[in-house]
N, C-alpha and C positions, 0 to 999 in steps of 0.2 A: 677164431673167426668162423662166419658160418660159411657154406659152400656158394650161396646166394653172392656173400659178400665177397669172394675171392672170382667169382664170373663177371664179378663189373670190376674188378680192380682194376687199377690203372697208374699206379705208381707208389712211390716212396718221396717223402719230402722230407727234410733232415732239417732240423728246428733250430737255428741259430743261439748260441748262448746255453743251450738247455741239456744239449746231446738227446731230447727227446725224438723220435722219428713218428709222421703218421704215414697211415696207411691212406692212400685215395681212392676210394671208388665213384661213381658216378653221382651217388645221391646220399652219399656216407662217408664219416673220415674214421677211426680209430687210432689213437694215442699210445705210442708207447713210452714205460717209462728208459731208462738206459738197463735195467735189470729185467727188462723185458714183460713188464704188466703192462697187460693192456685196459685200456681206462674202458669208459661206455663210447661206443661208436654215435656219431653224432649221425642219426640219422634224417632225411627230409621227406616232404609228402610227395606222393604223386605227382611226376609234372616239374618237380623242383628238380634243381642241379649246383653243385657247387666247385668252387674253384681255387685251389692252394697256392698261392704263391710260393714261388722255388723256396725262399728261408723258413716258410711256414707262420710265417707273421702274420697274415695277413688272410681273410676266408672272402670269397666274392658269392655270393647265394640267390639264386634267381628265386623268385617268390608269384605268389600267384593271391590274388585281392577277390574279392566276394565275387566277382566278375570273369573270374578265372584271368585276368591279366594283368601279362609278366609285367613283372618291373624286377629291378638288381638292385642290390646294397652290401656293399664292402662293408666286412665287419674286422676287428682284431681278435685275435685269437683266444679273450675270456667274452668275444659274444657281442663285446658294445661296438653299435653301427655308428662308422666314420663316416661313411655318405649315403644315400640311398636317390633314387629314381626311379618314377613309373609315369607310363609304361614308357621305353624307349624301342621298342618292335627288333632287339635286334636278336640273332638266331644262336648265336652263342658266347662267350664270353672268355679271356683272360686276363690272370692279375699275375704284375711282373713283383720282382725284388721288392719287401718293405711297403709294396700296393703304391710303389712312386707313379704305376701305368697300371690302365686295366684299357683292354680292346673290348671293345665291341665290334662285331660280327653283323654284317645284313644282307641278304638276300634280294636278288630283284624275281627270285622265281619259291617254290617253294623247295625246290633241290638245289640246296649250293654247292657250286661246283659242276653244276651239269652244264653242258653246251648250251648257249643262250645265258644264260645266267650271268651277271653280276655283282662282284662282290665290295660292297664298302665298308671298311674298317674305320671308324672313331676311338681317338684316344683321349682318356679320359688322366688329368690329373688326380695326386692323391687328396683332392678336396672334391673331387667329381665335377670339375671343371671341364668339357671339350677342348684341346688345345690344338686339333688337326681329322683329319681325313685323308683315303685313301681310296683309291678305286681301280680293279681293274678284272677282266672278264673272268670265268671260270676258278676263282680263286678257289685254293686249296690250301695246306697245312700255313699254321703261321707260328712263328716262334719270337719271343721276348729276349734281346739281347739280357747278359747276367747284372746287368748295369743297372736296364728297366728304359735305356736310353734313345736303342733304336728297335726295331722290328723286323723279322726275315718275312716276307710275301711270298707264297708261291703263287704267282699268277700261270695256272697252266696251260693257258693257250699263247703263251709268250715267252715270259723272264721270270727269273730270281730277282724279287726289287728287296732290297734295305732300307726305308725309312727312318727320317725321327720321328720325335714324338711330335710333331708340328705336320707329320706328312709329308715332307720335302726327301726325294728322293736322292738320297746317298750313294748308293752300289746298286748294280742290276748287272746280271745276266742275259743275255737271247737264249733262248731254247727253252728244253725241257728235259727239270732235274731231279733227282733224290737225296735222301739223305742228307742235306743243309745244315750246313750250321753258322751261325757268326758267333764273333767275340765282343765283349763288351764295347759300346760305340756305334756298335755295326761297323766297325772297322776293319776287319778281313770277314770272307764267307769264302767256307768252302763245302763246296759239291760233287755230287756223280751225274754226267749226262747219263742222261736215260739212254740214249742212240751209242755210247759210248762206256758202258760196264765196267770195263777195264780203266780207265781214267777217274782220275780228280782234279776239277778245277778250284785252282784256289785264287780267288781276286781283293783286292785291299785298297785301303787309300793310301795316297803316299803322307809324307808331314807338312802337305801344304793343303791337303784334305781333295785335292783330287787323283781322281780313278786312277791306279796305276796299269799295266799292260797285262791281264789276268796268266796263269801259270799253270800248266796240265801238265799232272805227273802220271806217266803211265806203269800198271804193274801188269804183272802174268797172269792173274785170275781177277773175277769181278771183283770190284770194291762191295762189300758187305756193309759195313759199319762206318759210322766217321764221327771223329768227336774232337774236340778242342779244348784246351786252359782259356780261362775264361779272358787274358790276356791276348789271345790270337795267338803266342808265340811258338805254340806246340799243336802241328795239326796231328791225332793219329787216326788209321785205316788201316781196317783190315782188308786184306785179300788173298783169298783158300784158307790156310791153317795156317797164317803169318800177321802180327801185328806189326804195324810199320810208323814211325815218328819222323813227322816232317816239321822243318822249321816254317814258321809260320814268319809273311807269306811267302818268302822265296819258294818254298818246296821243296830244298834241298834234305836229304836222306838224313836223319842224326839217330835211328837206330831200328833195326831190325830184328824181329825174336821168333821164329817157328816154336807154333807150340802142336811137339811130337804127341798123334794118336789124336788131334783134333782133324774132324771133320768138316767143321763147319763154324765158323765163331759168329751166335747167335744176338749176343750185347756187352755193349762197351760202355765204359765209360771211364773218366778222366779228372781228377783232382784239378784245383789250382795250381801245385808245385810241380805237375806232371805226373803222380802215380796214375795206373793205370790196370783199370779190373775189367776181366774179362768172363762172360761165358760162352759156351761153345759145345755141340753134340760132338760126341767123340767115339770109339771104334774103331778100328782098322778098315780105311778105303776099302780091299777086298770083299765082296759080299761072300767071299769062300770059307775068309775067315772070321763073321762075325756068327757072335751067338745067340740064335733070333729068337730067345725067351727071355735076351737082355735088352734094356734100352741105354747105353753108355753115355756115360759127359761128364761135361769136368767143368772146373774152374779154375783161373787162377790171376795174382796179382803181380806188376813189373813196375820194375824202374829202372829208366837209362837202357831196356833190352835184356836186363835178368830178371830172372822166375825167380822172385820173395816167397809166393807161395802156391802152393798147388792141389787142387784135390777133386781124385774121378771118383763119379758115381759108375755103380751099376743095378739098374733100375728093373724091375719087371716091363715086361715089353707093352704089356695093358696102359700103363703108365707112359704116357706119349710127355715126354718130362723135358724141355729145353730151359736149361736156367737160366734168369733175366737177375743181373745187375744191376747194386747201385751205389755209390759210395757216397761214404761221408767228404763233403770240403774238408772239413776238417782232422781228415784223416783216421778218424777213431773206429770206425766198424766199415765190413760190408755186409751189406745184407743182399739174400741172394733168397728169390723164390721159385717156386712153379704155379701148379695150379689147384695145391691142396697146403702147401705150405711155407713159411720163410724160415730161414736160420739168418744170426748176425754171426757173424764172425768177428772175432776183434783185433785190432792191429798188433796186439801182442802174437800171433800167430806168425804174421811175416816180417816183424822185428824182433823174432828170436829171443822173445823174454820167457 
């Protein structure tokens, strides 16, 4: 990949059925195979942007008509367009699991998210039907439950709202938070208050589908990272050089893991069945004892609270190198990059084949 293309990267999507993985950047995807070729980079024009649903099934591609305006069209993944629309004015776009949802994004100012501003989300069926709306001031990040069934809202002059796809308000928060997440349904969401570092809230419906009494667990250092099993039932956090498993939503403690000579654990992330990968800069807390023509970190994978597998870099110091994770559902690889390169790792490494 070129250096162009790894400045706008922006994730890893793991391709259901295929064990193919692409790469996402902003206005380009790249395909790999499982033996690690990579195909031709789909690139877009100027102005253009696209969007991978989590399984990789599905591509949402904003477009631009002799008139320079946008309009969107969901395609499948050999190209043929499932739906399309122009222009619908909105500012940016996601497509959930299988493209069962894609949001649209609008603006009442030309900066979303700026004070005064506005934000309305449309939810679009996978036939590009409108099935709901949402709205509420300074809106910021939003995420697609794994289902494709409800939607996390950060309204940030307010709440955490969960939505469904109809726009009927599920779960909400007061305040203001980071790091969110839900589980499929929009059924649990857990978060960090901003005013509150140390803590995570975790809130849930009960089995009659109303709000139950939300649940803050506190640790000793900020909460850094938060991820969840796409079932709610495993929330994990990190905080300092500790990953921590909580049951989902009680909050109740089900395992703890220090991971020794980390500094700092940079990304998480989390299986269906509960495995759990991590990265993280690493060195020895003393600035007496590190060695400042190195840049240190590591990685590594757990379950249940034990280290499957583990492995530090040491980086020339030029190289400002923090590795981002991302695992397969499906167990089969991790792929861990920086900012000039990825490796896969494969699950024979911490299943001892």
């Amino acid at each position: 990949m070129t250096a162009e293309f790894y400045h706008q990267l922006r994730g890893w999507v793991f391709r259901s059925g295929d064990s193919a993985v692409m790469a996402v950047g902003t206005r380009s995807f790249t395909e790999f195979s499982p033996a690690g070729v990579a195909a031709d980079a789909a690139t877009l024009r100027e102005g253009e942007a696209i969007f991978l649903s989590p399984d990789g099934s599905r591509v949402g591609r904003t477009r631009r008509d002799a008139e320079l305006v946008i309009g969107f069209e969901l395609l499948d993944i050999s190209g043929r367009t499932i739906w399309s629309h122009a222009p619908l004015g909105h500012h940016y776009y996601q497509v959930g699991t299988g493209g069962r949802l894609t949001i649209g994004h609008t603006s009442s100012t030309a900066h979303p998210g700026k004070p005064g501003s506005v934000g309305t989300f449309t939810f679009y069926d996978s036939t590009g039907t409108p099935q709901g709306r949402f709205a509420c001031g300074q809106s910021g990040a939003t995420e697609i439950a794994p289902d494709a069934a409800a939607v996390l809202i950060e309204c940030r002059d307010s709440a955490l709202a969960v939505v469904d796809r109809r726009g009927r308000l599920l779960l909400s928060l007061p305040g203001s938070f980071r790091n969110a997440r839900i589980s499929a349904g929009g059924r649990v969401l857990a978060a960090v208050p901003v005013a509150q570092p140390r803590n995570l809230t975790i809130a849930a419906l009960d089995s009659a589908g109303a709000i139950a009494k939300p649940v803050t667990v506190e640790f000793t250092a900020p909460v850094r990272q938060v991820a969840m099993t796409p079932d709610g039932k495993l929330v994990v956090a990190t905080s300092g050089a500790e990953v921590i498993a909580l049951s989902g939503p009680g909050g109740q403690e089900v395992w703890r893991a220090p991971l020794e000579g980390a500094n700092a654990i940079t990304s998480l992330a989390v299986s269906p069945s509960g495995l759990v990968a991590v990265g993280a800069r690493g060195g020895p807390a003393s600035a007496a004892e590190q060695r400042p023509e190195l840049n240190p970190a590591l990685i590594a994978v757990l379950r249940d609270g034990r280290v499957l597998f583990r492995a530090d870099f040491e980086l020339d110091r030029m190289n400002v190198w923090t590795p981002s994770v991302a695992l397969d559902p499906g167990e089969g690889q991790l792929l861990v990059w920086g900012p000039a390169e990825v490796w896969s790792i494969r699950a024979a490494r911490w299943l001892g084949r």
